[in-house]
Backbone as JSON Lines, residues from 0, in Angstrom:
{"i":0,"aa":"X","n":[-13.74,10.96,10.65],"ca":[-12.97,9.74,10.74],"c":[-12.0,9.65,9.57]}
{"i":1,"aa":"X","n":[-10.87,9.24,9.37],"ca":[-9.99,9.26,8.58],"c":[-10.33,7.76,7.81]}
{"i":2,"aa":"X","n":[-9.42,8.1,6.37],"ca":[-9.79,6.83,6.14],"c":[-8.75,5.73,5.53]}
{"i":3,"aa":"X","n":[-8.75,4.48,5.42],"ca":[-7.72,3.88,4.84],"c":[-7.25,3.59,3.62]}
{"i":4,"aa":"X","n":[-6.55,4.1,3.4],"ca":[-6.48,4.12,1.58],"c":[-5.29,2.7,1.2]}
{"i":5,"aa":"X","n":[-5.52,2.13,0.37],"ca":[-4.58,1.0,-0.05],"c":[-3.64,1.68,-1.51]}
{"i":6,"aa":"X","n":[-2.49,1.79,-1.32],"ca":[-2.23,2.1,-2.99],"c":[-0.87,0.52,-3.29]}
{"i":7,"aa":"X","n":[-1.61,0.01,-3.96],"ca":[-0.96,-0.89,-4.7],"c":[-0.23,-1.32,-6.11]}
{"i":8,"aa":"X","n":[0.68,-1.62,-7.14],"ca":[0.57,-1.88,-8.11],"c":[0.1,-3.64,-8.54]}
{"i":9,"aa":"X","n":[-0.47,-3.66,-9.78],"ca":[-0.58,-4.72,-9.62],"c":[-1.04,-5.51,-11.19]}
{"i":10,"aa":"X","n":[-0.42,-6.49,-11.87],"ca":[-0.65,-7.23,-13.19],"c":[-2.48,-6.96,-13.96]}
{"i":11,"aa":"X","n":[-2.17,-7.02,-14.95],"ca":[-3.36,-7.16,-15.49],"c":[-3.84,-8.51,-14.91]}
{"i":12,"aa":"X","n":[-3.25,-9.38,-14.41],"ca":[-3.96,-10.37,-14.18],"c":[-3.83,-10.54,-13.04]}
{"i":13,"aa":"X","n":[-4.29,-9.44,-11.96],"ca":[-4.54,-9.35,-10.75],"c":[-3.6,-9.64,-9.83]}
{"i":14,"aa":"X","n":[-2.21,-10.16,-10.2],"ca":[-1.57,-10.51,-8.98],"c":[-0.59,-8.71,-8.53]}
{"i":15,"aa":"X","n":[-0.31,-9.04,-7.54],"ca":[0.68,-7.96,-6.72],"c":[1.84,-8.2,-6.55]}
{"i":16,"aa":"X","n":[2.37,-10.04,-6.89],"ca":[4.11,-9.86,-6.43],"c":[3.69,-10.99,-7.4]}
{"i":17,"aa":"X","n":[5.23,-12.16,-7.74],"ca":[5.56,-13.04,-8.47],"c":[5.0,-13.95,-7.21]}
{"i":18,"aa":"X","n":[5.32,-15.43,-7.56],"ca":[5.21,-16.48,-6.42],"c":[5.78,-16.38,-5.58]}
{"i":19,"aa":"X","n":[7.29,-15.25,-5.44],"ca":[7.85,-15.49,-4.74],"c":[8.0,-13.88,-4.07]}
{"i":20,"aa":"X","n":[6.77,-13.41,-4.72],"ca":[7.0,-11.77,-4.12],"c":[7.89,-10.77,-5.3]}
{"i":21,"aa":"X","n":[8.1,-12.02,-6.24],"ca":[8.94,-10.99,-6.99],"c":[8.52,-9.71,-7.56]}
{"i":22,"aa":"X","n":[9.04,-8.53,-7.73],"ca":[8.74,-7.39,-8.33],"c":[9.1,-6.78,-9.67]}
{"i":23,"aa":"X","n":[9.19,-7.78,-10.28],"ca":[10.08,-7.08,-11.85],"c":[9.59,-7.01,-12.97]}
{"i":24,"aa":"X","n":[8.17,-7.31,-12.93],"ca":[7.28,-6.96,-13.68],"c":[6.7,-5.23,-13.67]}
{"i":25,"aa":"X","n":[7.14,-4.67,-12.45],"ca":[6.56,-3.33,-12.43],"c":[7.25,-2.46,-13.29]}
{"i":26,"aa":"X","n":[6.64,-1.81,-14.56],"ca":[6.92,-0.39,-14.96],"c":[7.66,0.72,-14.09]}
{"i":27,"aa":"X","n":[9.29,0.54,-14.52],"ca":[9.85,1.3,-14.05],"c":[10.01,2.9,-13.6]}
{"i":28,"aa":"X","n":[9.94,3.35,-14.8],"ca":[10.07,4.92,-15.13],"c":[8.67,5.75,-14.84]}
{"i":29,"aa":"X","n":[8.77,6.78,-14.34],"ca":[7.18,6.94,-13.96],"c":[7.69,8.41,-14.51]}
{"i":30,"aa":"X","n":[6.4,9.0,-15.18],"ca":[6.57,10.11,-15.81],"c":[6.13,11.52,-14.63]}
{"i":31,"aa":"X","n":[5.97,12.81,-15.04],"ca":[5.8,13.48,-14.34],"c":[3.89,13.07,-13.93]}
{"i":32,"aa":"X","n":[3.13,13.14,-14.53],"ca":[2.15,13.03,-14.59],"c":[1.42,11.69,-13.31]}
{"i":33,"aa":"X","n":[2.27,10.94,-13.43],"ca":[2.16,9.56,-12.28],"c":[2.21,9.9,-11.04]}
{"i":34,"aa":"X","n":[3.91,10.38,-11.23],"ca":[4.19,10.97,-9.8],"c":[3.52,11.95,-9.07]}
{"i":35,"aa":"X","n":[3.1,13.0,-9.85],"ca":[2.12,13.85,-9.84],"c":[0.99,13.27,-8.47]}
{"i":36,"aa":"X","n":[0.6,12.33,-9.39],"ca":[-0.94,11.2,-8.8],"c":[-0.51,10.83,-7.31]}
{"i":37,"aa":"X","n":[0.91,10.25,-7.17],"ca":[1.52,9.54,-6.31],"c":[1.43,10.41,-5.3]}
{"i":38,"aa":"X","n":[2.24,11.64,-5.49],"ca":[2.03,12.36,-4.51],"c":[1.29,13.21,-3.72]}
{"i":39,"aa":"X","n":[-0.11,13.41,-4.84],"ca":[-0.76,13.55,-3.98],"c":[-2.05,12.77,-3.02]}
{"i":40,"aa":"X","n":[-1.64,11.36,-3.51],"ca":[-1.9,10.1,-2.75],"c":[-1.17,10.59,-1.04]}
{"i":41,"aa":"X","n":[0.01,10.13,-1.43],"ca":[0.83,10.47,-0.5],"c":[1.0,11.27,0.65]}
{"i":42,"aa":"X","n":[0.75,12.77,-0.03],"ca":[0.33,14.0,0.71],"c":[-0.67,14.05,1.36]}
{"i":43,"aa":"X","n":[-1.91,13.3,1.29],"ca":[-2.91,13.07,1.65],"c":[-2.95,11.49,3.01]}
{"i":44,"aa":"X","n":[-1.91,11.49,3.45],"ca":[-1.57,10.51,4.58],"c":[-1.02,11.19,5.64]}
{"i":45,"aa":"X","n":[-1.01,10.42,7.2],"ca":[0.11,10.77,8.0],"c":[0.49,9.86,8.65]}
{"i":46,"aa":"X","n":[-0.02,8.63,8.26],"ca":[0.07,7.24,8.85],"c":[0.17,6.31,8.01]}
{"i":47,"aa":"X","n":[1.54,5.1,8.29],"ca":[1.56,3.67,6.83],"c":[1.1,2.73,8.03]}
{"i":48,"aa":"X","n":[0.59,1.81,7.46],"ca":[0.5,0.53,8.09],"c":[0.94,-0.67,7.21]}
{"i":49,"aa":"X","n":[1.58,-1.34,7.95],"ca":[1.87,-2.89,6.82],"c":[2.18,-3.9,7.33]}
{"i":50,"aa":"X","n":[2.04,-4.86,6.64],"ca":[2.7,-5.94,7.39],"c":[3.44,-6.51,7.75]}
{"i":51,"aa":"X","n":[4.16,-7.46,8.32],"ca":[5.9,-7.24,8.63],"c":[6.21,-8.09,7.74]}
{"i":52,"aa":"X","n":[6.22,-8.62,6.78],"ca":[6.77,-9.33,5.76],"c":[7.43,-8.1,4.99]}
{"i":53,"aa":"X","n":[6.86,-7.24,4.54],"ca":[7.24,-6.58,3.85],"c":[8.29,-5.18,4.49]}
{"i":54,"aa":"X","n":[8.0,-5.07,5.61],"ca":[8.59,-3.86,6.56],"c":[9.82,-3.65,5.98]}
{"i":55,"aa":"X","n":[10.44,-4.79,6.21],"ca":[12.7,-4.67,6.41],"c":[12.39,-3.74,4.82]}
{"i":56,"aa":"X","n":[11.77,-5.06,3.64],"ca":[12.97,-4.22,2.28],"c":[11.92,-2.94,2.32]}
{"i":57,"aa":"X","n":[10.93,-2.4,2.6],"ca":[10.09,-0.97,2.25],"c":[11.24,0.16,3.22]}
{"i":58,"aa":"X","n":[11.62,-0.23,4.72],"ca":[12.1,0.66,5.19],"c":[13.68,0.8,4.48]}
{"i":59,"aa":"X","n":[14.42,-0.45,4.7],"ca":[15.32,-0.47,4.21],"c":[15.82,0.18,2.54]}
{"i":60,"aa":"X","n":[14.97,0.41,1.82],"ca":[14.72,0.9,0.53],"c":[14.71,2.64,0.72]}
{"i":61,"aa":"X","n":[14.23,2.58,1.32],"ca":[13.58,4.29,1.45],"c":[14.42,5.25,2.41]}
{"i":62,"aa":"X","n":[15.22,4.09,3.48],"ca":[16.12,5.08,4.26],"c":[17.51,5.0,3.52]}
{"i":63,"aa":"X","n":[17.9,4.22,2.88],"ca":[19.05,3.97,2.06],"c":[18.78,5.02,1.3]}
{"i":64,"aa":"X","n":[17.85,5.16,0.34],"ca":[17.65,6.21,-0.98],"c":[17.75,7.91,-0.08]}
{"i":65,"aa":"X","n":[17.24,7.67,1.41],"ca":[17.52,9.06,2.13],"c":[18.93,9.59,2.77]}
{"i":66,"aa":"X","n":[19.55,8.44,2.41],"ca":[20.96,8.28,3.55],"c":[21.96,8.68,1.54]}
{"i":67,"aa":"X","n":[21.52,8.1,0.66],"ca":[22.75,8.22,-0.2],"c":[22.3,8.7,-1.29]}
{"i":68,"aa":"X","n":[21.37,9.03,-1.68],"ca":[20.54,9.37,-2.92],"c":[20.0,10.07,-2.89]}
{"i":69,"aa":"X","n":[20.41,11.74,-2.75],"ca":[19.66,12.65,-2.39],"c":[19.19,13.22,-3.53]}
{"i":70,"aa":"X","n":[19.79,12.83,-5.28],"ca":[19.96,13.47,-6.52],"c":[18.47,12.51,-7.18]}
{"i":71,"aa":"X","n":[18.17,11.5,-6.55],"ca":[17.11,10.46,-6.5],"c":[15.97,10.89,-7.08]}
{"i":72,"aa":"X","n":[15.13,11.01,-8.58],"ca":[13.53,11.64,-8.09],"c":[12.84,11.41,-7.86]}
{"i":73,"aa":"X","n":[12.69,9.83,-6.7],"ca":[12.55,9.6,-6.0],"c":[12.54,10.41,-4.67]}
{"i":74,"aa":"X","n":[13.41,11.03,-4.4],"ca":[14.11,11.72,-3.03],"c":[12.76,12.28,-2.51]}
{"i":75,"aa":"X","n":[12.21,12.6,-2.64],"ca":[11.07,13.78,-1.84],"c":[9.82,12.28,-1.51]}
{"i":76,"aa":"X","n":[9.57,11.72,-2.0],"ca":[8.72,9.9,-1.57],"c":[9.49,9.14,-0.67]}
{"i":77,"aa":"X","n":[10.73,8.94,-0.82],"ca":[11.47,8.49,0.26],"c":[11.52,9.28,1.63]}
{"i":78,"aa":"X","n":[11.79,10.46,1.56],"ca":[11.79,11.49,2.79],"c":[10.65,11.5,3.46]}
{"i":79,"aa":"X","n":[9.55,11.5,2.87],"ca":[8.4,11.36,3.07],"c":[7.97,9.89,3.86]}
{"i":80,"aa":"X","n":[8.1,9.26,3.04],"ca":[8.01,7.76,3.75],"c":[8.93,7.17,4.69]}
{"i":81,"aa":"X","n":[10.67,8.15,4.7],"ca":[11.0,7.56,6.17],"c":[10.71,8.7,7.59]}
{"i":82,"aa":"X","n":[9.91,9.55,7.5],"ca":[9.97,10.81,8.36],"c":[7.86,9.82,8.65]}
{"i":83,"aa":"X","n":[7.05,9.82,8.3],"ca":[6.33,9.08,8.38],"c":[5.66,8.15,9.16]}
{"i":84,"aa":"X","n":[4.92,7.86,10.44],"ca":[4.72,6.9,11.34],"c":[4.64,5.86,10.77]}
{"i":85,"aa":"X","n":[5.11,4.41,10.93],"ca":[4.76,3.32,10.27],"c":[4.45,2.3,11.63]}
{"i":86,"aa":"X","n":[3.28,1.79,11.34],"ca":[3.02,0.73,12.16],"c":[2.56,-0.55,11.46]}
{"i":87,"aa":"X","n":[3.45,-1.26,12.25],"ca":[3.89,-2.34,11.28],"c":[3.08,-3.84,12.29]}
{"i":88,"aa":"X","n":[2.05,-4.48,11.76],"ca":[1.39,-5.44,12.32],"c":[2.05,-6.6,12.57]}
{"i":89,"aa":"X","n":[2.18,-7.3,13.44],"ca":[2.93,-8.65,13.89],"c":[2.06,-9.31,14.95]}
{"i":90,"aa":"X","n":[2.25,-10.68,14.67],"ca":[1.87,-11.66,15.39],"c":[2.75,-11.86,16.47]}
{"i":91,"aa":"X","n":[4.23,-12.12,15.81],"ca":[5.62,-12.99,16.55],"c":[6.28,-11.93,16.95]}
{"i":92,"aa":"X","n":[6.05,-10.78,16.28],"ca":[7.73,-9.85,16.9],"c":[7.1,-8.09,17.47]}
{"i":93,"aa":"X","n":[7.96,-8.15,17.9],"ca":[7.53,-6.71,19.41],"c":[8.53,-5.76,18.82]}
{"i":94,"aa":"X","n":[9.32,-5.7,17.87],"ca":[10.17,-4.69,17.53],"c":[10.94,-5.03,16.13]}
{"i":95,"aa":"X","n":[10.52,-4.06,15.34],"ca":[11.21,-4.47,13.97],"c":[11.89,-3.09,13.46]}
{"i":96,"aa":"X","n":[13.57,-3.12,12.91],"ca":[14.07,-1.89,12.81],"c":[13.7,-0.72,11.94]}
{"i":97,"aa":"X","n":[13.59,0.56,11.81],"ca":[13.78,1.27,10.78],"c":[13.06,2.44,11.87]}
{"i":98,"aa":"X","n":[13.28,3.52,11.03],"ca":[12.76,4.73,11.54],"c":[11.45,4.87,12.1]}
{"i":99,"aa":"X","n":[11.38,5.78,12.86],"ca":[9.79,5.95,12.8],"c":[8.67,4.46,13.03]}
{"i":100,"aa":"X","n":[9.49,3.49,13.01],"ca":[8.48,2.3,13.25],"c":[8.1,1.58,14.42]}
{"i":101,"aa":"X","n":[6.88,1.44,14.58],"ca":[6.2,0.7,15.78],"c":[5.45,-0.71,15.65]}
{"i":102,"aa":"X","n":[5.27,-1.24,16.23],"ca":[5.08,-2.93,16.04],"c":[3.8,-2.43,16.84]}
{"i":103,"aa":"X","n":[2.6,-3.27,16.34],"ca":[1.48,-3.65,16.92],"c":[0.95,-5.33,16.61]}
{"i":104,"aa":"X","n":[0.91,-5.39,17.64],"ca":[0.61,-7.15,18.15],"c":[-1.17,-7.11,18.28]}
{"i":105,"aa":"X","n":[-1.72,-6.31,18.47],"ca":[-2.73,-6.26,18.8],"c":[-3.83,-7.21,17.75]}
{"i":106,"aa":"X","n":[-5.24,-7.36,18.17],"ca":[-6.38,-7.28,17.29],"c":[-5.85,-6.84,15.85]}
{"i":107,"aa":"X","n":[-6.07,-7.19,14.89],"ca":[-6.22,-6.01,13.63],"c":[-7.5,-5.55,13.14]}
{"i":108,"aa":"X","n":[-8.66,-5.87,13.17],"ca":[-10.3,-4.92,13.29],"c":[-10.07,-4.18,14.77]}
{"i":109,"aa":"X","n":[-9.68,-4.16,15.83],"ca":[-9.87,-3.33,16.58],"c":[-8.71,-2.12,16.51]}
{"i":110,"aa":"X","n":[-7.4,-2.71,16.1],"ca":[-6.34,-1.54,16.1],"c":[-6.77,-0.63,15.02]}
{"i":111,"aa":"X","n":[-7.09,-1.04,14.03],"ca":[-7.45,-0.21,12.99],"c":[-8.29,0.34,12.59]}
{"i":112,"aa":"X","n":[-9.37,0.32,13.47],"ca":[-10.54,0.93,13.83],"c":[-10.42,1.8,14.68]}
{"i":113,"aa":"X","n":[-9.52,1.9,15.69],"ca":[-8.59,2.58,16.6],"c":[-8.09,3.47,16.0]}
{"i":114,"aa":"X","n":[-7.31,3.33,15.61],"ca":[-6.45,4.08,13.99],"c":[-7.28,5.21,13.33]}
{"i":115,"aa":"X","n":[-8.11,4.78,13.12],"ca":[-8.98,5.37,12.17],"c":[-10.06,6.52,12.97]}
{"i":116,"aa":"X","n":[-10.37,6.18,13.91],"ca":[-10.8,7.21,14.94],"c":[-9.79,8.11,15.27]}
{"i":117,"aa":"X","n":[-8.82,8.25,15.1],"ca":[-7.85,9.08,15.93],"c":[-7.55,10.47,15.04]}
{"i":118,"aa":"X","n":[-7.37,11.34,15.47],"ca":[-7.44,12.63,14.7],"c":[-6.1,12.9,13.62]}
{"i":119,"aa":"X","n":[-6.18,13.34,12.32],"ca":[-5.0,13.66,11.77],"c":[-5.42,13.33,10.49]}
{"i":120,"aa":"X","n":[-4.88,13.21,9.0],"ca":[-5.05,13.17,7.68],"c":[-4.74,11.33,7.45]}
{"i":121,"aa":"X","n":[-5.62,11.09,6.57],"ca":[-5.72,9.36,6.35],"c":[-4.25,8.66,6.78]}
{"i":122,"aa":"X","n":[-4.98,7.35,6.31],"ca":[-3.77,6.01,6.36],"c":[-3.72,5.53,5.52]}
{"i":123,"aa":"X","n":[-2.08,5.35,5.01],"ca":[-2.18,4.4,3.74],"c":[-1.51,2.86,4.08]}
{"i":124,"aa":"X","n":[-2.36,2.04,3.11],"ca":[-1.34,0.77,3.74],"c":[-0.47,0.54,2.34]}
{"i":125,"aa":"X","n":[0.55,0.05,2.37],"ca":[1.13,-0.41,1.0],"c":[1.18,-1.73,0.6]}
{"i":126,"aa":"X","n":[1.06,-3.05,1.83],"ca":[1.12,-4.57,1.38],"c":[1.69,-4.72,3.08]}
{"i":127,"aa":"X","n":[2.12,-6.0,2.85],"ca":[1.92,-7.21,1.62],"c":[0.69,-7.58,1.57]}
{"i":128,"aa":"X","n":[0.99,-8.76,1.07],"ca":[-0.44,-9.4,0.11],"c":[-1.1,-10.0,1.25]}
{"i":129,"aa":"X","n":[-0.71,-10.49,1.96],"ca":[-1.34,-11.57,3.09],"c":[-2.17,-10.49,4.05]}
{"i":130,"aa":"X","n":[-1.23,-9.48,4.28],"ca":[-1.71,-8.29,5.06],"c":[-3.0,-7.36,4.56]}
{"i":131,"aa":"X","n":[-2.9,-7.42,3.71],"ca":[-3.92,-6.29,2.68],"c":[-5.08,-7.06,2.41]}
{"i":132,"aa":"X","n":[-4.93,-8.11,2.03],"ca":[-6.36,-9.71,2.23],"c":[-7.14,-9.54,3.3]}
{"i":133,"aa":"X","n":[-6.09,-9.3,4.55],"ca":[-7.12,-9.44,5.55],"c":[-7.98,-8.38,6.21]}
{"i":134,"aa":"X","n":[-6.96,-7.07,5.63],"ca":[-7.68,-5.63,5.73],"c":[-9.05,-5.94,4.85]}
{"i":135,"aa":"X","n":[-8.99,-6.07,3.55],"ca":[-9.88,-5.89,2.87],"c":[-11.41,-7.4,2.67]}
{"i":136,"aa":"X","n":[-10.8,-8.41,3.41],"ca":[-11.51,-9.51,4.2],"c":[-12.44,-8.84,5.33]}
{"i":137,"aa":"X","n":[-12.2,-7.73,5.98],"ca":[-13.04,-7.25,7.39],"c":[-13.48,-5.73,6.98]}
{"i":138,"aa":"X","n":[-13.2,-5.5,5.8],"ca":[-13.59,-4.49,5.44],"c":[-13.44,-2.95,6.05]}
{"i":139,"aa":"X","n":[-11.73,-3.11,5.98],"ca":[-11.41,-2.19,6.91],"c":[-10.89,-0.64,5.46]}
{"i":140,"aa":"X","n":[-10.38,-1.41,4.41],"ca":[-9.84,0.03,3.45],"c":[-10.95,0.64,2.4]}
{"i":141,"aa":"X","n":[-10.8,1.9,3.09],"ca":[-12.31,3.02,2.34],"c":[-11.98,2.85,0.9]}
{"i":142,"aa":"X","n":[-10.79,3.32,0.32],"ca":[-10.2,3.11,-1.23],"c":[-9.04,2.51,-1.17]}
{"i":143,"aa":"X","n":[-9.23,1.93,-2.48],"ca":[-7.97,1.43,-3.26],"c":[-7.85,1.78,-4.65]}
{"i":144,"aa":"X","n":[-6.27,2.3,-4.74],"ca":[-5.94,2.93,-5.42],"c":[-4.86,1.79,-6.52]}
{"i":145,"aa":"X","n":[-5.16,0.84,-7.49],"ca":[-4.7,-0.81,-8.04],"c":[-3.82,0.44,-8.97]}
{"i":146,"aa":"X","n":[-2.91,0.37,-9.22],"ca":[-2.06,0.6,-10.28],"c":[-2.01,-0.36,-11.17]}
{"i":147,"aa":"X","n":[-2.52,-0.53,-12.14],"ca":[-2.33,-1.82,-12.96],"c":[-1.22,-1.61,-14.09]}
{"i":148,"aa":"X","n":[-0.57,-2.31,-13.96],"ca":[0.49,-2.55,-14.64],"c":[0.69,-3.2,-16.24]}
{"i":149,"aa":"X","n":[0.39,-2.95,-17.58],"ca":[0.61,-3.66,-18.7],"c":[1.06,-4.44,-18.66]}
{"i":150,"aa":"X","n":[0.67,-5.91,-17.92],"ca":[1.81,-6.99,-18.0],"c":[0.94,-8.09,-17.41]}
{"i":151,"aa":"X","n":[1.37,-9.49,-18.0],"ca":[0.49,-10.62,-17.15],"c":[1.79,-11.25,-16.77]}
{"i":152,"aa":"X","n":[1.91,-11.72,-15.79],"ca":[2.63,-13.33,-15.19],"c":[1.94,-14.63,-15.15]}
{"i":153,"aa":"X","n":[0.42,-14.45,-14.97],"ca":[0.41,-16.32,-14.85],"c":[0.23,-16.68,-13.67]}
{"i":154,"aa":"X","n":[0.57,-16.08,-13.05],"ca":[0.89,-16.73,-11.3],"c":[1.68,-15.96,-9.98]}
{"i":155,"aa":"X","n":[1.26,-15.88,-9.07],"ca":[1.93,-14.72,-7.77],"c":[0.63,-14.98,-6.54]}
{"i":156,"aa":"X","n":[1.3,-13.6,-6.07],"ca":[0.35,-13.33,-4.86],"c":[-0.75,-12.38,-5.28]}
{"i":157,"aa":"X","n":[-1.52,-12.52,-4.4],"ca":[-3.1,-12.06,-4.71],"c":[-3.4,-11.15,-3.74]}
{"i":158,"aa":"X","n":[-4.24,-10.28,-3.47],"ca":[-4.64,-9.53,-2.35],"c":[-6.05,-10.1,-2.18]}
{"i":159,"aa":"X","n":[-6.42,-10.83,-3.44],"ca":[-8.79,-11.02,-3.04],"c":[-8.65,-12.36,-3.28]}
{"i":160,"aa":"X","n":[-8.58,-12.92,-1.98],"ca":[-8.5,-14.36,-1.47],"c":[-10.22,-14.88,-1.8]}
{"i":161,"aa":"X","n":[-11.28,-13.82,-2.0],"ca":[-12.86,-14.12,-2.24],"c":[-13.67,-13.17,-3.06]}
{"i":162,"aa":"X","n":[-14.81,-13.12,-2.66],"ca":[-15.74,-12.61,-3.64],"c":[-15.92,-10.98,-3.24]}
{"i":163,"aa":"X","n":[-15.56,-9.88,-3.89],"ca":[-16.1,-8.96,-2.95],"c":[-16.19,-7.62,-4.65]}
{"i":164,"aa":"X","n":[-17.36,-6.98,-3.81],"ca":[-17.76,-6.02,-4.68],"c":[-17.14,-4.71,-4.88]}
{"i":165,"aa":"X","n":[-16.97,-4.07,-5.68],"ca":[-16.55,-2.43,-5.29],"c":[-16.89,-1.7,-6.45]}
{"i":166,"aa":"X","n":[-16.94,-0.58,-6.27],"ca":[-17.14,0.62,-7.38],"c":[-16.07,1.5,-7.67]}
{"i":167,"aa":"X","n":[-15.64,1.34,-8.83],"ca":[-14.72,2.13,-9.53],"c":[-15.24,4.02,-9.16]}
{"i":168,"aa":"X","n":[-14.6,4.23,-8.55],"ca":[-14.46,5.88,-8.77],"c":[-13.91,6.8,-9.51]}
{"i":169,"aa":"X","n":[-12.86,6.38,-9.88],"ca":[-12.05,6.87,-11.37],"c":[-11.2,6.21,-11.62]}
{"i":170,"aa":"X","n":[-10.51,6.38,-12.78],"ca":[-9.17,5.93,-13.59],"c":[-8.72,6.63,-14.46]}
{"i":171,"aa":"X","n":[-7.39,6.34,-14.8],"ca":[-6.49,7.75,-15.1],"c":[-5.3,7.26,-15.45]}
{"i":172,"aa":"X","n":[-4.96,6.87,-16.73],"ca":[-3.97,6.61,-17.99],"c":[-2.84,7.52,-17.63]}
{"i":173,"aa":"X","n":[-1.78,6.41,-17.87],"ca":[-0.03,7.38,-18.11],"c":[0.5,6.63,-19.43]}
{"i":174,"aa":"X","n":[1.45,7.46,-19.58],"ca":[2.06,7.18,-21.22],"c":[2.71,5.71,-20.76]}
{"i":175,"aa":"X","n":[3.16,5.36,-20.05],"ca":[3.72,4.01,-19.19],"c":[2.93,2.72,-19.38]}
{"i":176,"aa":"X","n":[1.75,3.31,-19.71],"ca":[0.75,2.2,-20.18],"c":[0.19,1.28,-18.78]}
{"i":177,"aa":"X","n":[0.6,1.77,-17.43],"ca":[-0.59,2.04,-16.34],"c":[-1.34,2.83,-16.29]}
{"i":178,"aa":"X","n":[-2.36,2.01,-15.44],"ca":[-3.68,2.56,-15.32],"c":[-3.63,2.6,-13.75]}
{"i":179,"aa":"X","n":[-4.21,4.03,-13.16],"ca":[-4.71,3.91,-11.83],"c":[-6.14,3.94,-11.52]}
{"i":180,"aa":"X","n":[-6.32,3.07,-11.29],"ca":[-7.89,2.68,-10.67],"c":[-8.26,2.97,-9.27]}
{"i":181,"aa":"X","n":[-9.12,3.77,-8.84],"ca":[-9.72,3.88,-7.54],"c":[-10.89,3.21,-7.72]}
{"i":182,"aa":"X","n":[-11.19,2.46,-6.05],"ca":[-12.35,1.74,-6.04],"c":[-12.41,2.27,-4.88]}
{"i":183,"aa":"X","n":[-14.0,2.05,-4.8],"ca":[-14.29,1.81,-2.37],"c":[-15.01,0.28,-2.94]}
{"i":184,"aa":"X","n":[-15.0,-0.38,-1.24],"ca":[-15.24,-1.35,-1.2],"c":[-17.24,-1.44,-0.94]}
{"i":185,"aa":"X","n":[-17.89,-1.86,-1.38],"ca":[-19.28,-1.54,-1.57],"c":[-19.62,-2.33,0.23]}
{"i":186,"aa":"X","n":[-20.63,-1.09,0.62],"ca":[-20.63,-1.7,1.47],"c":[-21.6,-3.01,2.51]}
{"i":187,"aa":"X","n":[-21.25,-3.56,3.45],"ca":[-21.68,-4.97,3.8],"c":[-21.02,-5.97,2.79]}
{"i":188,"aa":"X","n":[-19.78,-5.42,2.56],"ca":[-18.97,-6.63,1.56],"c":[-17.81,-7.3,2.32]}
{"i":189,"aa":"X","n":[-17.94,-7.6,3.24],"ca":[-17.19,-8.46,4.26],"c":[-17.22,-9.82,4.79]}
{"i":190,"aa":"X","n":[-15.91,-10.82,4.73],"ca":[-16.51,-11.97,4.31],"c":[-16.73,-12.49,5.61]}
{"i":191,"aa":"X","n":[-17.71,-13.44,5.5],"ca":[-18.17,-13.96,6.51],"c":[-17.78,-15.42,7.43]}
């Protein structure tokens, strides 16, 4: 069975976006050593899932950087992520633009349990926050991979709307002064 991996960044003080989703707290520059990590996160997928809040700027970001930024070192994460299946969860909408992307309306414990039975190398989800809550509310992502970021805000979005347990599997320092943390979610930790 494949499994769902979450890779997120996210504040020392647990949030994932500003109040308003903002992102400018994230540590820009990523050394070789990060990217390193990243990619073989990355390499280790053949499927994104996310939620459609976040879809437009993730696709829109990544096919732009493939369409004009080929000098990018970035370029080989972008290529990657727009060549990539993305299925993108929705309530309201049956078609949202960008490459490679498919809208599922469905269940989300049954699609992604679906998902996850199906033959091929893991799934990663990337956000949003509302989306990733409820993955990790039904206890659907095997690891998460928190990039924590040297930095507090005070206030944002959250991914652990409750109480839930997990075990650190490793962590692993960059000169950037993030930390990547792997956890699994311990299991029967699903809220009720």
């Amino acid at each position: 069975m494949r499994k769902l991996k979450l890779q997120m960044n996210m504040t020392l003080d647990g949030f994932v976006g500003g109040p308003e989703g903002q992102l400018d707290w994230m540590t820009g520059e990523m050394e070789e050593k990060q990217l390193n990590a990243l990619f073989e996160l990355t390499d280790s997928m053949d499927t994104i899932i996310m939620g459609r809040k976040m879809t437009a700027g993730f696709t829109q970001y990544w096919e732009e950087m493939v369409n004009n930024q080929p000098d990018n070192p970035e370029f080989p994460y972008a290529k990657m992520f727009v060549d990539t299946p993305k299925i993108v969860f929705s309530k309201t909408q049956k078609h949202i633009d960008g490459k490679n992307v498919t809208v599922e309306n469905g269940d989300l414990l049954n699609s992604v349990n679906k998902l996850k039975h199906q033959e091929g190398k893991d799934i990663i989800v990337y956000g949003g926050a509302n989306f990733v809550s409820q993955l990790i509310k039904n206890g659907l992502i095997d690891e998460l991979y928190l990039f924590i970021n040297p930095v507090v805000i005070g206030n944002g979005l959250s991914i652990f709307k409750e109480r839930f347990n997990f075990e650190l599997i490793s962590s692993e320092a960059f000169e950037s002064g993030v930390m990547m943390n792997k956890y699994k979610q311990l299991p029967g930790q699903t809220a009720g």
